[in-house]
N, C-alpha and C positions, 0 to 999 in steps of 0.2 A: 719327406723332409727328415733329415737325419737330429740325432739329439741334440748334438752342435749346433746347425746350423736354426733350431727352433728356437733356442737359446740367446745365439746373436738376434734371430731376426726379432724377438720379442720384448729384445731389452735395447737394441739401437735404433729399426729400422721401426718398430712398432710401442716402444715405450707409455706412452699416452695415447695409444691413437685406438679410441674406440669407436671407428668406423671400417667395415670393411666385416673380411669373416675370416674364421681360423678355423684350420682341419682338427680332428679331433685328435691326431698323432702330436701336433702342435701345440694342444692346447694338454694334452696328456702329459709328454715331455716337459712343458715348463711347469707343470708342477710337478713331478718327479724331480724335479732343478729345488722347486721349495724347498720339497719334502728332504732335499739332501742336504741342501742350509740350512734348514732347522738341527739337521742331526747331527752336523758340524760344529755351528753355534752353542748347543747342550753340549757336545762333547768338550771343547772349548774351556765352559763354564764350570766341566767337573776338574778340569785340568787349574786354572783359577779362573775364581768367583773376577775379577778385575778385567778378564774378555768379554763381560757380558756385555759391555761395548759394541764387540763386533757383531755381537747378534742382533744387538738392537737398531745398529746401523743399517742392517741387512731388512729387519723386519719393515721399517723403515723404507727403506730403498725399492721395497719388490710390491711394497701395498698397489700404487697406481698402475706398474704393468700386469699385474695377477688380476686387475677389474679391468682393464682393458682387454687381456686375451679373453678372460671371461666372457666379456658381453660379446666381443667375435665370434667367440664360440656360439654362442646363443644364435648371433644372425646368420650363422650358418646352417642353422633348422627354421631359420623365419620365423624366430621369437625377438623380441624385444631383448636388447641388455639389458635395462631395468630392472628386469625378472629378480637378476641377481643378488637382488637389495630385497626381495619381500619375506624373506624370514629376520628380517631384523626388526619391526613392528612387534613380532612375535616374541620375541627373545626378550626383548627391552620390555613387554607390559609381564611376561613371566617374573622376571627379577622385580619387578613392581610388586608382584603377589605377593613374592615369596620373601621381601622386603617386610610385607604387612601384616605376612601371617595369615593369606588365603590358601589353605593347602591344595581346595578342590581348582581353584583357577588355575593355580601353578601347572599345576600336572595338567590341566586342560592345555592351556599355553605350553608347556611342554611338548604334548603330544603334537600336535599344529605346527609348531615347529621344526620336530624331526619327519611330520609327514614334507612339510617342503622342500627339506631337504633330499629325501628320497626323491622326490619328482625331478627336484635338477639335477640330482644324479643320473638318474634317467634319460634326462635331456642332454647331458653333457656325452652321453658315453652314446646317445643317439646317431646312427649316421646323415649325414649330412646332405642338404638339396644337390640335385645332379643339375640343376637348372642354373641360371639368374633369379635372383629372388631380389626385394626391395633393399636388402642391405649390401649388395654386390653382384658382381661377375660369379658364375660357376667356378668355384675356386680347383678342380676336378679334371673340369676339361683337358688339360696338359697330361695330368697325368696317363688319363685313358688312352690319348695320343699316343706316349712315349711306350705304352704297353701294347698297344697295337703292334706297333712298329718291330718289337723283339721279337 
């Protein structure tokens, strides 16, 4: 899947749809798409502070397909999308701490936090089931096929 075409398929054909599973070129690509409207938007903003508009439209606009390819991605290792959401528990009782003035939980919750996120980095950059698994078709199959065939 080329960049284009991850890009259409994640924001028309897949916008809300957190069922099914996404390759990891897929799910790489659209956030490299983010990561480009973020630095568009900032740049934007240094140009004038009065487009911060269109960043916020955008931030706005890519929240629900960026947790949809997300959880695809995930069922494409046979994890759960929910997964996605378990360092926000973490985050939110940290700024509680650190709101009240517990330094040692802070940093506790801190640490718990960026270990999760390590772990789904790992997951995400993980390759994917060559099978059928419960959230889909071998999303693969085809490929192998058409590399056969060269």
């Amino acid at each position: 899947m080329s960049f284009i075409q991850s890009i259409k398929y994640s924001l028309t054909k897949n916008y809300a749809s957190f069922s099914g599973r996404a390759s990891r070129t897929e799910f790489w690509y659209f956030i490299i798409f983010i990561i480009i409207g973020y630095l568009i938007g900032f740049g934007l903003i240094f140009i004038s502070y009065m487009l911060f508009w269109l960043l916020a439209i955008f931030m706005i606009a890519i929240i629900i397909p960026a947790l949809a390819v997300t959880a695809r991605r995930l069922h494409d290792i046979n994890k759960t999308g929910w997964l996605q959401l378990l360092p926000w528990p973490f985050g939110l009782l940290e700024r509680i701490f650190a709101s009240s003035g517990q330094e040692s939980l802070e940093i506790l919750f801190i640490f718990i936090g960026l270990g999760i996120y390590i772990y789904l980095l790992v997951l995400y950059c993980t390759l994917g089931d060559k099978k059928d698994n419960k959230y889909g078709k071998n999303i693969y199959k085809k490929a192998r096929k058409s590399l056969k065939r060269a």
